[in-house]
C-alpha positions, 0 to 999 in steps of 0.5 A: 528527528523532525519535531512537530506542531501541537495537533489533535488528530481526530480518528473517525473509526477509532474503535476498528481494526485499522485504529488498533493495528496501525494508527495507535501503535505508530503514535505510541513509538513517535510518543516514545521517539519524543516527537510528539508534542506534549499538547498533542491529543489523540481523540478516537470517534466511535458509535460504541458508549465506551467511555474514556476508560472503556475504550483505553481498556479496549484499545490496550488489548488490541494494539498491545499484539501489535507493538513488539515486546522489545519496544513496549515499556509500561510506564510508557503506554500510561504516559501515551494513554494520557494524550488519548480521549474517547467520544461516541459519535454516529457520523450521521448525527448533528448532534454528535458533531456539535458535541464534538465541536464543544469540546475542541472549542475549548482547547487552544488554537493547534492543527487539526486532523480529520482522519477517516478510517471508516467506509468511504460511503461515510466521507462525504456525510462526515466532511458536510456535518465537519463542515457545518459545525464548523470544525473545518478550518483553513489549517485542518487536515484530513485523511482518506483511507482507501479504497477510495469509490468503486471506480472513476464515478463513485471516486468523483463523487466522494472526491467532490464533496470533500473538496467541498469542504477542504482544498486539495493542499488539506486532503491526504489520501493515503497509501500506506505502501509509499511509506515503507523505508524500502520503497524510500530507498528504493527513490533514494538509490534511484535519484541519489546515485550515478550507477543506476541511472544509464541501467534504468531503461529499456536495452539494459532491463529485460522486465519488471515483477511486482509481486504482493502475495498474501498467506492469508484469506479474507479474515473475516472481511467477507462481505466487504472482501466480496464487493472489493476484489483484488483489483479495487483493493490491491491493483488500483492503489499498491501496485499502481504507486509502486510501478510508478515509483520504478518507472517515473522520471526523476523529478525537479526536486522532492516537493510533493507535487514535483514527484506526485506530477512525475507519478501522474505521467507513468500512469497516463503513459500506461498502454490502455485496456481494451476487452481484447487485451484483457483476455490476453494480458490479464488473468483473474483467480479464485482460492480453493481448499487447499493447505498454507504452512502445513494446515487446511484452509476452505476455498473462497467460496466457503467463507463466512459473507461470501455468495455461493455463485461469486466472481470476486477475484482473489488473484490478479495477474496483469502485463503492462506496458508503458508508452515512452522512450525510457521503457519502450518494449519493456513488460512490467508483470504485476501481480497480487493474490490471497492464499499464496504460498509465501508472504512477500512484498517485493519487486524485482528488477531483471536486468539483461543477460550478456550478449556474450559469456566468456566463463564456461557455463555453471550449475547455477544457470545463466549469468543473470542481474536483478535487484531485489527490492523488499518490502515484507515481510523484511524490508530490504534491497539486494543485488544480485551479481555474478563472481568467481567461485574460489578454485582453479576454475574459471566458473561463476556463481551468484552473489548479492549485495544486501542492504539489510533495512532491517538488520541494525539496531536502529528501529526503523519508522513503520510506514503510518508513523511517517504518514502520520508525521507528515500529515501533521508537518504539511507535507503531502509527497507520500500521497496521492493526487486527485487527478493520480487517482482518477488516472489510476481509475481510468486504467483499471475501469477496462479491466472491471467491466470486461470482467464484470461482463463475463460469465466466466468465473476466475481461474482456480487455484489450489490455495498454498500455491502461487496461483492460478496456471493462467498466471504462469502461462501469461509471463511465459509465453513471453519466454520469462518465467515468475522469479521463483521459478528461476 
């Protein structure tokens, strides 16, 4: 375990869903691993006149459904409850800040974090008023929730005015999809083995699926939901990052801007949309009525914040292609969706079938690798191979190779108990870079302003289904076909 300074670590949203799902729980289980120092404080900032009291009462309801039974020990939580301080602030208010400024004045010198787990539309306000009360300090941090703008100009923007005030060394935009133990196994089975390297190329891998499919709706989220879409809320950030994960070049070493630079050259490498390609290579949808794990659910349209004539897309099937030698002419399919018939994270390696099969055919179709890496809702990696079925006959059968991530006794770190570890170490590999950012920007602007002027709605799907027909219909004219159709 790496230990860490003294830090305050400051939640601006302290009392909202992300606050309670993720940010407490993780600093729970890092109090109980021992990590956190015994002068660390965690100083939730809500408008809500909550008390100190009021809001432990509040918090322990919600986080408490989220910290798994096996890991949650009551003397514990009174223990971690201590580190945790409530003050009402309006992020629009002088005043409040000044109010804050006094009480981190009087505590010793320590690192500070800013984390900003609210509306991006408040990040430049908060960073201007942290700013003139003069709680910005050479050795603070803050934290950018996404989804950073609603596109290149409004991401500049807000990018400009925190960089105001903070350098880019101090500011962590943060992707929480880069802190699962699977896709740092993934880097780890990439850049820490011999095997893979000669098969990590074009020749030897057929495609590349990106799958991030979701059971659940818009879960009361609508009115934002409705002005985000999965395009500004899943494709720009998760799917981005972890494409570039798959296709990046190894780096000179694990420092931060050594990875975060191999990173930035996959996107800029990305084969650009036009409104041409978007018709062919890009597929948007709409969840309708329909059934997910046995009950019924209303389409789209019928939840609670949605216009009656909305265009927001819901699924997101794209083709890409990326412009250099390594993956010349290889597709990379990604897509994510709401309402889909499963709930996984992965993605999919499909390496090349042979040239030529000595075994006789078998039922189970060809002889065809792929390695598995997932991230939910199991975090794991497996390979798939061929071998021979016991008996006389000379016929093949699949096998796997399963590093189970999950399967030891050894809990694993969630991904924002390292973030946020890392946050307070300095380290900044794990996040995303201004000019990343603004790369990922520029490829999906294409994509929204061909769609944006459209008149024609999503394609529809039933919800419970893996999406729309178009969906299918764009991997398999390429004669591929989406992983569970195998």
């Amino acid at each position: 375990m790496i230990t860490v300074e003294p830090f305050d670590l400051l939640i601006f949203g302290g009392t909202g869903d992300l606050a309670a799902r993720k940010l407490i729980p993780a600093l729970y289980h890092r109090h109980c691993a021992r990590q956190l120092p015994e002068q660390a404080r965690i100083i939730a900032l809500g408008r809500k006149d909550l008390g100190r009291e009021g809001y432990l009462e509040l918090i322990f309801d919600k986080s408490r459904t989220h910290i798994t039974d096996r890991y949650f020990i009551s003397s514990q939580w009174q223990a971690f409850a201590g580190r945790i301080e409530y003050l009402q602030l309006d992020a629009g208010s002088d005043a409040d800040f000044e109010n804050l400024a006094n009480f981190l004045n009087n505590a010793q010198e320590r690192i500070r974090i800013f984390y900003l787990s609210t509306s991006p539309d408040l990040f430049a306000g908060i960073c201007e008023r942290l700013a003139r009360s003069k709680l910005a300090q050479s050795s603070s941090r803050v934290v950018l929730e996404k989804p950073l703008g609603r596109d290149l100009q409004s991401a500049d923007l807000i990018n400009a005015c925190v960089e105001s005030v903070f350098s880019e060394k101090q500011i962590y935009r943060i992707d929480h999809y880069l802190g699962k133990e699977a896709v740092q196994n993934l880097m780890a089975i990439r850049f820490g083995n011999s095997i893979f390297e000669p098969l990590w190329s074009h020749g030897k891998i057929r495609d590349v699926q990106i799958t991030l499919a979701e059971k659940i709706g818009v879960e009361g989220r609508g009115e934002f939901y409705d002005s985000t879409g999965a395009l500004r809320d899943m494709v720009q950030n998760h799917l981005m990052q972890l494409l570039c994960i798959v296709a990046m070049e190894p780096p000179i070493s694990m420092d931060a801007d050594n990875v975060r630079d191999e990173k930035l050259k996959v996107i800029r490498s990305l084969d650009p949309f036009t409104p041409e390609s978007v018709n062919v290579n890009a597929v948007r949808g709409q969840y309708h009525a329909g059934e997910v794990d046995g009950k019924s659910v209303t389409g789209y349209l019928d939840e609670p914040g949605i216009g009656a004539d909305s265009h927001t897309e819901t699924f997101i099937s794209l083709k890409a292609r990326i412009n250099n030698w390594r993956w010349s002419g290889v597709p990379f399919y990604l897509r994510t969706g709401k309402r889909m018939h499963e709930y996984v994270s992965e993605v999919v390696i499909n390496f090349y079938s042979l040239p030529h099969s000595i075994y006789p055919s078998s039922e189970h179709g060809e002889s065809v690798n792929r390695l598995y890496i997932r991230l939910q809702p199991q975090e794991n990696i497996e390979l798939h191979l061929m071998a021979k079925q016991a008996g006389e006959k000379n016929l093949l059968k699949p096998v796997k190779l399963d590093l189970d991530l999950a399967g030891t006794d050894e809990r694993h770190l969630d991904a924002y108990e390292r973030l946020l570890m890392d946050v307070v170490r300095g380290n900044q590999t794990l996040f995303v870079r201004r000019d990343e950012l603004n790369a990922a920007w520029q490829w999906v602007e294409p994509i929204m302003n061909t769609w944006d002027g459209s008149d024609k709605a999503p394609e529809p799907y039933r919800a419970g289904t893996s999406g729309p027909a178009a969906a299918r219909d764009l991997i398999t004219r390429d004669g591929r076909c989406w992983i569970e159709d195998y």
